[in-house]
N, C-alpha and C positions, 0 to 999 in steps of 0.2 A: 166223810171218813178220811183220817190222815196217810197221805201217801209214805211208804216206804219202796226204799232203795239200798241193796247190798250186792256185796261181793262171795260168791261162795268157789272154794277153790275145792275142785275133784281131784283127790290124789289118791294111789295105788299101784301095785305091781302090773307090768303089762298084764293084756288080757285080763283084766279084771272086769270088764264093762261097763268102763268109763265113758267110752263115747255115746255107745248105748242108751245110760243112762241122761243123758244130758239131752240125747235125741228126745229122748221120753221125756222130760222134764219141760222142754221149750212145745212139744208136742207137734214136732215138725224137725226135719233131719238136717240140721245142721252141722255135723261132723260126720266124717268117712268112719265107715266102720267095714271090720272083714273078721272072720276066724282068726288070724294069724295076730301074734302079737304084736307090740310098737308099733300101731298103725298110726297113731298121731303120733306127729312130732314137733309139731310146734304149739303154743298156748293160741285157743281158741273159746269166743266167748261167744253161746248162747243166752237166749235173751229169753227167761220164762216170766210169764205175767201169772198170778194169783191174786184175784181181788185186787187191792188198792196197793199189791206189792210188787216191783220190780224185781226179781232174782238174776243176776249177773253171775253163770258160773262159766268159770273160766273149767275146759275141760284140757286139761296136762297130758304131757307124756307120761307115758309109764315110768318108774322110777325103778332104776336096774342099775348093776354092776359095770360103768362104759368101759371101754375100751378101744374107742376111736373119738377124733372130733366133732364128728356128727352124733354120737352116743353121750358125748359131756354136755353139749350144747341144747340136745331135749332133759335131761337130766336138769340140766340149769334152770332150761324154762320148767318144767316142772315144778321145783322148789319155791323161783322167782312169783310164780303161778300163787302160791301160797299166800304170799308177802302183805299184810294191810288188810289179808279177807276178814270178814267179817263172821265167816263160819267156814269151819273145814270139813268135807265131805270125803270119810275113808270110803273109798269102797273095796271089798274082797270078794275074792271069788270063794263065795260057800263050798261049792263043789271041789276044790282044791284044797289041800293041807296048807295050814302055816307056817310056809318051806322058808332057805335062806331071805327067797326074792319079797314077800312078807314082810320077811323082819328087817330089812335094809327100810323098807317102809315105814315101822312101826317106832325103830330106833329114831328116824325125823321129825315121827308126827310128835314123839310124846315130848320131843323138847320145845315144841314150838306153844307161843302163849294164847294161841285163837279156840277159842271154843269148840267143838267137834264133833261131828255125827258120826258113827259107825254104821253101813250099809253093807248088810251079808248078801251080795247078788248071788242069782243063779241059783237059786231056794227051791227052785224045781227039779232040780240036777242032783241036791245033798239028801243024806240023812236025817229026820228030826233029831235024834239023837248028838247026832257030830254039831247042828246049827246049834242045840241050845248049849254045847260044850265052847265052841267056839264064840259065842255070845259073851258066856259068862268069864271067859279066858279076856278078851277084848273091855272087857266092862271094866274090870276089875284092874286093869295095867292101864286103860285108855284116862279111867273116868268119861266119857262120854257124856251129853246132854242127853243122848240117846241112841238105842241101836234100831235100827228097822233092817228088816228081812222083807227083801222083793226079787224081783224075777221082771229086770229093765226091759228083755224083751218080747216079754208077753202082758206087761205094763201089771203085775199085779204088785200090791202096795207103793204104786209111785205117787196115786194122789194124795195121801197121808204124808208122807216124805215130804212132797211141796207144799202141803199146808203147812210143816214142821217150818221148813226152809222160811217160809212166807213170814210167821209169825217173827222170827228168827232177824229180818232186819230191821236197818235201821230205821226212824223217821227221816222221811227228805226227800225234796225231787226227785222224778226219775229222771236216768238220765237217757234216755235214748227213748223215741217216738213207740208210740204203741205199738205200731205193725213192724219194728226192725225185730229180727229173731237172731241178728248177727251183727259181730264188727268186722264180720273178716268181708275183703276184696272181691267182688265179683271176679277179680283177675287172679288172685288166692284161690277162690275156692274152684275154678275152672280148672287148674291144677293138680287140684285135691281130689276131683270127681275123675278126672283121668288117671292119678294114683292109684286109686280104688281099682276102680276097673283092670290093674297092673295085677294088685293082691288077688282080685277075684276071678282073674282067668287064667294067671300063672299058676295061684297058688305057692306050694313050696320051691319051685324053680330059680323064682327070681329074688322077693320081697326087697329087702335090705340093703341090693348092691344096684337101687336105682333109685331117680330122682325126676321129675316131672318141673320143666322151666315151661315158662309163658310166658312167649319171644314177640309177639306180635298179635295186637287186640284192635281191631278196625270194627266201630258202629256204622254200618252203611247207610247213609240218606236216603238213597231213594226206593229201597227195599225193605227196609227197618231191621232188616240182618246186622249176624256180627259174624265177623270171620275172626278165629283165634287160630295162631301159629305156634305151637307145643313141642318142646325138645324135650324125648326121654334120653336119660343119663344111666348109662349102666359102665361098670368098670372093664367086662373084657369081648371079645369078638364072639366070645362062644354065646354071652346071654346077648347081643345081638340080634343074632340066629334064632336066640327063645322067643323075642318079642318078634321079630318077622314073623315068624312061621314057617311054614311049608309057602311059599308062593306067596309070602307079606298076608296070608289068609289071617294068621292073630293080630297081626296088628291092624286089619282092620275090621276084624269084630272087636278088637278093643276102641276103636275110635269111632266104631257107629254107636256100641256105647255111653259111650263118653259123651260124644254130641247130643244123644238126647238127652242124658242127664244133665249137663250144663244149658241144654235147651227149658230146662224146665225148669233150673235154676233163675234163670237169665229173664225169661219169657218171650223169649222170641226166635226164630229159625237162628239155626249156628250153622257155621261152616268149617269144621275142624282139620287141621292140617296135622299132624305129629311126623314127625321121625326121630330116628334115633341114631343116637351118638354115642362112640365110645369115649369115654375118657376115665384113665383109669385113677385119677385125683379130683372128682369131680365134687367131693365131699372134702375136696382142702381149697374151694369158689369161695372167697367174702361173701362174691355177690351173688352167689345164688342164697347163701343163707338168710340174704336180704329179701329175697327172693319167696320162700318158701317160710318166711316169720320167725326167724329162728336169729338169739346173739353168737354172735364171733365166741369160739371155747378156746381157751388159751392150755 
């Protein structure tokens, strides 16, 4: 059987359940996911295997209206995200209308020349009615190869979807070993896992006005530990005080956390260190954008 190998780029308005769907697809969680929107922000690629096909989807920010440098720069990777794939994967959130943040999306896709899938997520959440209007609304502007209607997480119509995907590339090597499910850094994603944990215990307090660096990453010999040293970045003294706690108590149920997730990641004991920093420019760092996978926005 001849091997293929592609490129498929996930695009959509925040919160559409993009990462979600990518988690579903590689069938093992390689992107942060949370209720809140813009939870990725930089281009990350899972690795789904199908039969004798590699599928390379690169999962994007959400593509919004920026208005900061950190807001152009996932934006950009978003787009960039696009560039060379070999299939584009819209995904919408069925349960939502096809508001401005949609159609900033839809004005992109239809000019770009890559072939396209339309995915209605959240099919559990909508209407029959509203999906098959919004189908036929999508169809008929998109052209599409095809539309599928799923629900990323509760996995129903995803194996269809990667059969689609599957068939969908090209002949050719793959490119990356059978059991990699990612390109991102062990030292990236240890980052990302402590991010999460930020969205998922703050919730709406903090999201947006923080950033997660990994300062210091020691494999210990003779224990087979890793000790990782994580600087969160928040802009002023007050969300400081959010990620402490009462008595530093959230910050460190967000770091017992976190350590186990990146223990799991990793495969072996972690010993995680975090504090936090104010700086109220910490999103105008080169180098943390270097940091966190993301190009310089001008």
């Amino acid at each position: 059987m001849t091997n293929r190998c592609g490129l498929v780029a996930v695009l959509g308005a925040p919160n559409a359940g993009k990462s979600t769907l990518v988690n579903a697809l590689v069938g093992q969680k390689v992107a942060i996911v949370s209720p809140k929107a813009q939870t990725t922000r930089a281009r990350l690629m899972g690795i789904a295997i199908e039969g004798s096909s590699q599928i390379l989807l690169v999962d994007t920010p959400g593509i919004f209206a920026p208005r900061r440098r950190l807001d152009r720069a996932m934006v950009k990777a978003a787009w960039e995200g696009a560039e060379h794939a070999d299939r584009v994967l819209l995904v919408i959130d069925a349960a939502a209308k096809l508001g401005d943040r949609v159609e900033q999306v839809l004005q992109g896709v239809e000019q770009r020349p890559e072939p396209r899938i339309v995915v209605l997520n959240k099919v559990d959440l909508a209407r029959k009615e509203d999906l098959l209007l919004i189908a036929a609304k999508l169809s008929e502007r998109l052209q599409p190869e095809a539309v599928f209607m799923i629900s990323a997480t509760a996995g129903d119509g995803v194996a269809d979807l990667k059969r689609q995907l599957a068939a969908g590339m090209p002949e050719g090597p793959w490119h990356y070993p059978e059991d990699q499910l990612s390109d991102a850094t062990d030292r990236m994603v240890a980052a990302e896992l402590t991010r999460e944990q930020l969205y998922l215990q703050l919730h709406a307090e903090l999201p947006y006005a923080s950033a997660v660096e990994t300062e210091k990453w020691e494999d210990r010999k003779d224990d087979g530990s890793t000790v990782i040293h994580q600087q969160i970045l928040v802009e002023r003294d007050s969300q400081k005080a959010i990620v402490l706690g009462k008595g530093g108590a959230k910050l460190k149920a967000i770091g017992a956390a976190a350590r186990q997730a990146i223990g799991e990641h990793i495969g072996r004991k972690v010993h995680l260190f975090l504090h936090v920093k104010v700086n109220a420019r910490w999103d105008e760092d080169r180098a943390l954008y270097r940091e966190i996978g993301l190009d310089w926005a001008d």
